[in-house]
N, C-alpha and C positions, 0 to 999 in steps of 0.2 A: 504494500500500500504506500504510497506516497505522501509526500505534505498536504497537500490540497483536500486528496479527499480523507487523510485521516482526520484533519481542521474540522470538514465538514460532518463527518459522521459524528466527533463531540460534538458539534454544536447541534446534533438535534437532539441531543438528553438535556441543554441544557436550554431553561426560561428566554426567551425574545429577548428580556430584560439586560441580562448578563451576558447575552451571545460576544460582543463588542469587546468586551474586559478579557472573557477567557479565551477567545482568536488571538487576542494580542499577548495573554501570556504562555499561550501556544507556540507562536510563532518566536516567542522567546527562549522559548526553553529547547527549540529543537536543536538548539547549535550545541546542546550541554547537555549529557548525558545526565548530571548530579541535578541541574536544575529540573529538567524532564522528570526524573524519582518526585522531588521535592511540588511541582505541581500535580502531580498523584495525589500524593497525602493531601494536599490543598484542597481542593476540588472535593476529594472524600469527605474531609471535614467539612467542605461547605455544605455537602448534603448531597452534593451530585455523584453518586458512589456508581451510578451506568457510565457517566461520560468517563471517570476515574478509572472503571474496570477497561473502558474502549482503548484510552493510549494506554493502559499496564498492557494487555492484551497486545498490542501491536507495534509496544516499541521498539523490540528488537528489527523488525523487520521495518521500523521507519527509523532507525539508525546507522542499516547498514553500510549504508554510502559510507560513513566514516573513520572506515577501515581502506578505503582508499587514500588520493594525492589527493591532496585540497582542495588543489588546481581540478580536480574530475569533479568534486561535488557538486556543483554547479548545475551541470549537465544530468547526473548521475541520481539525485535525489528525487526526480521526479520521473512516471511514467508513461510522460510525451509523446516521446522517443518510438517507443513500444505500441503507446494507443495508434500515432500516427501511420507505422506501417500492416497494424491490424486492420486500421482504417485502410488503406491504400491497396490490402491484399483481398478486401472485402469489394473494392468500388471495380478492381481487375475482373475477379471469377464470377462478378454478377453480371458482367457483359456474354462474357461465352455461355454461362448458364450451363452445358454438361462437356467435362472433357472426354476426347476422344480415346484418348490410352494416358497410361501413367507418366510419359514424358515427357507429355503435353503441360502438364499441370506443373512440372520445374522449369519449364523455361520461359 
């Protein structure tokens, strides 16, 4: 899962009200693995103990980037990249509609 939509999946356990406040100490805390824990606990204690379990649930895997170069995060932390060419691969085979043999479809 990426930033974007793990942002968005907290913020639908949490109140219209507070959405604003906890995006922004999301988006804070993704660069710090210790601040990330410590908005956990936060969040539980405010009472949002679903949006809390949603990033405990998926921080490792919205951390991963940062086991790479620094220089790759950037690019690497979200997936764009990925949607883009699922997208691209979907707008291709919907034109030919059925391939002919298997060779057809790698090239």
């Amino acid at each position: 899962m990426c930033h974007v939509h793990l942002i968005r999946q907290t913020l639908k356990r949490v109140p219209k009200k507070k959405q604003k406040e906890v995006a922004d100490k999301i988006k804070e805390a993704l660069v710090d693995r210790q601040k990330f824990n410590d908005l956990i606990r936060e969040l539980d204690s405010m009472g949002y103990k679903s949006a809390a379990d949603t990033l405990e649930n998926f921080q490792y895997d919205v951390m991963n980037y940062m086991q790479f170069p620094e220089s790759h995060w950037r690019k690497i932390r979200t997936t764009n990249m990925m949607e883009r060419t699922n997208k691209e691969i979907k707008r291709r085979s919907k034109v030919v509609g059925a391939f002919p043999n298997q060779k057809s479809v790698l090239i």
